[in-house]
N, C-alpha and C positions, 0 to 999 in steps of 0.2 A: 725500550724506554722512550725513543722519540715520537714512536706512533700515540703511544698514551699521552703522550704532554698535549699532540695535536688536536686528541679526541677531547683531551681535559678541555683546551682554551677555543675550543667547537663547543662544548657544554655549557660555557659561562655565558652565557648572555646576558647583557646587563638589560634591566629593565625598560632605564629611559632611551636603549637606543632601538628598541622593538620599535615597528610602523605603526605609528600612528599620527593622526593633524586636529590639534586642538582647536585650530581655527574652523573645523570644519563641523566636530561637534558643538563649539560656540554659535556657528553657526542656526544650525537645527533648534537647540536650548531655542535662540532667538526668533527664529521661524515660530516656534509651538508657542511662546510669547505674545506674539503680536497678530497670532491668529491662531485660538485654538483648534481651529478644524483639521490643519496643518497634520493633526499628528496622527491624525487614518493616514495621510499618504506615507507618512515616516515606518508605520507600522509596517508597510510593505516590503520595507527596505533593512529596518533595524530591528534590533532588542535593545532591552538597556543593556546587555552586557557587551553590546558590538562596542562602547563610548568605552576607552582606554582609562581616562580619567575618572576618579573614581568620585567624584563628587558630584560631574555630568551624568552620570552612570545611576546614583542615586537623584539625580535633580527629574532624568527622563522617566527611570520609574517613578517617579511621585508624581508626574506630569500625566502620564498613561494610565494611573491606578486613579485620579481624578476624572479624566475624560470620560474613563468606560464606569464610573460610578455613579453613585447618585448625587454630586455637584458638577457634574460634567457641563450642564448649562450655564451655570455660573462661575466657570474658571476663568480667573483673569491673574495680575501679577500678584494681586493682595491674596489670595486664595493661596495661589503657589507659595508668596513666601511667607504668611501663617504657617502653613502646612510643614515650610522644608525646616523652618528654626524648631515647630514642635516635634519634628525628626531628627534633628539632631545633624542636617546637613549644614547647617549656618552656624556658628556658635551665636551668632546675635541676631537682631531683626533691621541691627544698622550696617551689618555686612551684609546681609543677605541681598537687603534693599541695593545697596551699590553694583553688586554684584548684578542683579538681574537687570537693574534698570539698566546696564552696562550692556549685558547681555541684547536687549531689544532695541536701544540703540544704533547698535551696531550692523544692524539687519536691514537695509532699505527695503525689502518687499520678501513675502513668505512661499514666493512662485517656486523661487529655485532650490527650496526645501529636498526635491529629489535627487539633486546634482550632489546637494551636499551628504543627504544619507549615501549614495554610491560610494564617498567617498570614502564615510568612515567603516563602512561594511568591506570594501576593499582592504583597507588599514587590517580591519579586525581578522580576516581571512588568512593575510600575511600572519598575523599575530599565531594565527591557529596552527599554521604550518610550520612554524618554528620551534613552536611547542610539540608537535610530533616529531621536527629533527630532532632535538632535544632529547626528547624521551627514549627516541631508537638509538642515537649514536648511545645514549646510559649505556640498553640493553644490550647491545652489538660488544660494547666493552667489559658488561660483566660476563658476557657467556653461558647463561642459562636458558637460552631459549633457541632452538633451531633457526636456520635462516629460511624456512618455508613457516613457519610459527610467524617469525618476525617482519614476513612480504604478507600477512592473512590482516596480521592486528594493522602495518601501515594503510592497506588497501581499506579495510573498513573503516581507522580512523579520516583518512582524506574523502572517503564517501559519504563522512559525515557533516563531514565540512561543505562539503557541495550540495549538503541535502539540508543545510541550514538548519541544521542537530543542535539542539544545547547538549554537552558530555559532561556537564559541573557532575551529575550527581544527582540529589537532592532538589529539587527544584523550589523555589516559593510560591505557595497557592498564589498569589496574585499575580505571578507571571504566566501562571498557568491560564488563570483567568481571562488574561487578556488575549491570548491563541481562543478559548472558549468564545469568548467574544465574536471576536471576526467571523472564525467559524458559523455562528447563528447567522448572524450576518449575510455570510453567504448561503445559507441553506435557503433562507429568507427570501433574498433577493430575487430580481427578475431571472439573472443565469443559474439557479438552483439547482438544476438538473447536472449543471458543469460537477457540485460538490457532492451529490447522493450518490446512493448505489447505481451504477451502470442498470440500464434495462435488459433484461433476461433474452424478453420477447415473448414470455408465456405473462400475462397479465395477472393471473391468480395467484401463479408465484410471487410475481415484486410484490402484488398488493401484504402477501405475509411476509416474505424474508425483507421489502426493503430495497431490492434487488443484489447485485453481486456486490456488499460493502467492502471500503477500504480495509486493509488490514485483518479481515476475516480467513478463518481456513474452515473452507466448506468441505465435507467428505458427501462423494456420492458413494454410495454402495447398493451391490446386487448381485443375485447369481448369476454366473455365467446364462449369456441368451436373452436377458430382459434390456438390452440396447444400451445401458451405461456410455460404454466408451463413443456410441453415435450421440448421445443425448448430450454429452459434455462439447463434444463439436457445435452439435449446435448450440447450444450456450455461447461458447466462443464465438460465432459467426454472430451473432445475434449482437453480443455486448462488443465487438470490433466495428458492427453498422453504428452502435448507438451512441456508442463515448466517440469513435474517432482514433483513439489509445492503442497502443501497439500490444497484442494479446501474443502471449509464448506458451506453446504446444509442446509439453516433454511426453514422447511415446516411448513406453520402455517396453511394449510388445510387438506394436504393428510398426509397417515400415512409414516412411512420409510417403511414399508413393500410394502404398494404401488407403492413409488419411486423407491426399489430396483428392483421390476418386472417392472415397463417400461423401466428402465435400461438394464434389462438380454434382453427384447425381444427389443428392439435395436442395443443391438451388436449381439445378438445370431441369429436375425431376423427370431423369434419364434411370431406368430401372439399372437401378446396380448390379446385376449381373450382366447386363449387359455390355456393363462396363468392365467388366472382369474379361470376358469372351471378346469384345472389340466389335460385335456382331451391332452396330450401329448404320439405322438409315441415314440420308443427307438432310434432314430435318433434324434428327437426334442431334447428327455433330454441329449443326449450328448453332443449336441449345447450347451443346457442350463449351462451342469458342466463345461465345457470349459471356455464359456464366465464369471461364476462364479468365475473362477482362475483367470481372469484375471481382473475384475471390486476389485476382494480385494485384489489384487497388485498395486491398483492405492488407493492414497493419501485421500481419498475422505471422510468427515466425516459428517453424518446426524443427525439432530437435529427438533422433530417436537414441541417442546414448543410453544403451544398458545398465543398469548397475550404477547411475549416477549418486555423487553423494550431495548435502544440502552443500553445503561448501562452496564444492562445483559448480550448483547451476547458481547458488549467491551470486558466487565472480562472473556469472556470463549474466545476468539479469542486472545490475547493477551498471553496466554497460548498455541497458537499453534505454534511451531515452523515452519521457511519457509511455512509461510502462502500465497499461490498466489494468491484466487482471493476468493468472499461471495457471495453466493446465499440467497435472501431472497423472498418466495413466501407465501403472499406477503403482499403491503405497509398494506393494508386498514385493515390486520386480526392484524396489531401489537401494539401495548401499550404505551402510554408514561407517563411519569415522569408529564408533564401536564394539569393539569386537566379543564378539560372545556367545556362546553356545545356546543361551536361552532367548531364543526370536522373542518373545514376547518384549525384553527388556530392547533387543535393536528396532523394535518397529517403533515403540515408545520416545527411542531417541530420538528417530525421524522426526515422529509427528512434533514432537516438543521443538524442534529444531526448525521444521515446517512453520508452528504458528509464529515462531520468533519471525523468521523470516517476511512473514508477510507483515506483521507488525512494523520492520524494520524499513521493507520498501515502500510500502503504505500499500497495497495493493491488494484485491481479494485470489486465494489461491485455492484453487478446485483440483482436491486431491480423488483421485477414487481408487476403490477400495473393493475386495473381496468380502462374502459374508461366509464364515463358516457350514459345514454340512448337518449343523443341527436344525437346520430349516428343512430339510427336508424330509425328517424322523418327525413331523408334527403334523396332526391333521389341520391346523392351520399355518398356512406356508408362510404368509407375512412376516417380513422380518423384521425384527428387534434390535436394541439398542444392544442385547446383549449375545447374538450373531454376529457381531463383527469379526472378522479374522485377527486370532493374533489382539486382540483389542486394546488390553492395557492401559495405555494411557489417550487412545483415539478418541473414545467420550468426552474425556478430561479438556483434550488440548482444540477441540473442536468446537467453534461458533454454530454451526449449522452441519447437520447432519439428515441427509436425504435419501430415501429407499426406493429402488424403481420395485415395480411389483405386478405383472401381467397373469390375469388369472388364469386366461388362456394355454396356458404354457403347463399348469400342472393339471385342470379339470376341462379337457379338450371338449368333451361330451356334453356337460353340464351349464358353460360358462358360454353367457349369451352376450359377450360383444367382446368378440376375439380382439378388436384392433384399442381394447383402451388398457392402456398400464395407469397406474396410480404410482403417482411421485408422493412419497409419505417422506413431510416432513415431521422427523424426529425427535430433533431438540432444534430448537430456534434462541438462542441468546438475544436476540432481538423483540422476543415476540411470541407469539401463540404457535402451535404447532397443528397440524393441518392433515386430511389429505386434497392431491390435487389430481383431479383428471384428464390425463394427454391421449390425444390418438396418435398412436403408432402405425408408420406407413410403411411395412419392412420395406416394400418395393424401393422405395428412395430413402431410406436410412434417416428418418423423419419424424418428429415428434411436431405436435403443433396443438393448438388448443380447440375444445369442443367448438360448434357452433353457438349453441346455447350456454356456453361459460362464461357470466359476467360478473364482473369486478366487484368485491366488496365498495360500498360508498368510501369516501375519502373522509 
């Protein structure tokens, strides 16, 4: 009984003693006041839902749904307090007026507007994490959930807190609006490249997918022998040069020591077998220490756990800071949560779980994939949307899906430019669907683009 009283008066949290500083959202209020421009830098900092108070709460969003609207040039305090009495935030137009005029008063200059968002987003942070003790000491004391259950839902709820998540729920278009906003904003701007898709490094590709977009789950798939799992390397090497962002390598077949030699004779363009054999001149290995310097100056982290489940590599991805983009090779060798006889419905979970994931981290994840052996009962070998292995829900749950395809490989005799595969884009959620032309360099485990392959116009 005494431990329950403990847990009880651990649950009661009174409202007005949760963290928060009204002075400091009075603050800002008066900052966005006495200078509208004020509230781009607040935006970086806050939402309305960060302001404790629920009248500041409603005063900022009314504040920020004018700015990014079409009176934003002409907000001033008549505007705002029109606006807040026909909302329903003032009861009258002679409170309201005291009130703001109070408010901008009080504010000598709209500089230190950042100092004071830190503060209230701090506040609000606490706020958050109180509300998860909260919630867990409930569940710890009703007994319905495991204590591996109840370390998964805290982990993700505090990840979201640091990832600056609204978890209301339901959101209001207008709040949504305003993340839209910024967004344009940045795509727009000079640092634009900071917010698009990562560059590939094949030009014909970004020009139709976009490049590797946030939150996308790309599937490469191919038969065994057409260079997939070399092609996704380089992808990753390519978008680890361009973004700068820490790029995570799941190999559920080959070893890292194997990834890292197709890697070195790629850039170093040291024939890979050679590298298998060690039968290297004193020219080669100086390629090799070179490229060496520069492969572990890139971001790049490998992981060849077996059988991993999404869960798993969640909790270890989640932990990477400036995460850009996930490698998984690939679907068919990984694990799920569950269990069932019918592989079609576990690969299904994967991938449903996979695009969550990426959604969640904000990041593109390049999963790749097997195609079934109905490809190769057709006089044409190319493969289709509906070759997939195991398929189910991999269409469904996939933004972009891409086929390597080297003709060479089935019509030895006939097929007049052994060294070119075609990346067939298959579905593009983005966009038009394509094919594209790569030369393939077995010698250096290498894909790169034609000579005479130029970019659609912009």
């Amino acid at each position: 009984m005494a431990e329950t009283a403990v847990f009880d008066s651990a649950v009661s949290f009174s409202e007005q003693a949760l963290p928060h500083s009204v002075e400091a959202e009075q603050s800002v209020l008066g900052s966005v006041l006495i200078d509208p421009e004020s509230v781009t830098v607040a935006l970086e900092y806050v939402k309305p839902e960060s302001f404790f108070v629920e009248q500041h709460r409603e005063l900022f969003r009314l504040m920020v749904g004018l700015f990014t609207g079409a009176q934003g040039g002409q907000m001033d305090i008549i505007v705002i307090l029109n606006e807040a009495v026909r909302e329903g935030i003032f009861e009258n137009a002679a409170e309201g007026k005291r009130y703001l005029t109070a408010l901008a008063e009080n504010v000598p200059s709209a500089e230190n507007i950042a100092s004071y968002c830190q503060i209230i987003q701090e506040k609000y942070c606490a706020r958050c994490l109180a509300q998860i003790a909260r919630d867990l000491l409930r569940e710890v004391t009703a007994g319905t959930e495991t204590a591996q259950t109840l370390l998964d839902s805290a982990e993700q709820r505090i990840y979201d807190i640091r990832q600056g998540r609204d978890v209301r729920g339901l959101i209001p278009i207008k709040d949504v609006m305003v993340e839209t906003y910024k967004h344009l904003g940045d795509i727009s701007g000079p640092d634009r490249d900071r917010f698009v898709g990562a560059k590939t490094g094949y030009v014909m590709l970004d020009a139709i997918t976009g490049g590797m977009n946030n939150s996308d789950l790309v599937i490469l798939a191919a038969r065994p022998g057409m260079g997939k799992t070399s092609f996704a390397l380089n992808l990753a090497t390519n978008v680890a040069k361009s973004s700068g962002k820490n790029i995570a390598i799941y190999s559920l077949e080959m070893s890292m020591e194997q990834l890292v030699s197709r890697m070195l004779s790629t850039h170093a363009l040291v024939d890979s077998h050679k590298l298998r054999t060690g039968r290297l001149n004193s020219e080669e290995w100086s390629r090799i220490a070179a490229s060496a310097d520069v492969l572990m100056g890139m971001n790049i982290f490998l992981s060849e756990a077996t059988g991993i489940t999404v869960p798993k590599m969640k909790a270890q991805l989640r932990r990477i800071k400036n995460l850009g983009m996930v490698v998984i090779d690939y679907l068919q060798l990984m694990d799920a949560p569950l269990k069932s006889d019918n592989r079609v419905l576990v690969i299904s979970d994967i991938t449903r779980n996979l695009k969550l994931m990426a959604k969640e981290l904000n990041v593109p994840v390049l999963l790749l994939s097997q195609l079934n052996r109905a490809v190769e009962s057709r006089p044409d070998k190319h493969p289709q949307l509906s070759d997939l292995r195991e398929s189910g829900s991999i269409e469904q749950d996939a933004d972009i899906i891409m086929f390597l395809y080297n003709d060479f490989y089935y019509n030895r005799e006939k097929s007049q430019n052994p060294n070119i595969t075609e990346c067939i884009v298959a579905k593009n959620r983005h966009g038009e669907t394509a094919k594209i032309n790569l030369v393939w360099d077995a010698q250096f485990t290498r894909f790169s683009t034609p000579e005479n392959e130029t970019p659609p116009p912009a």
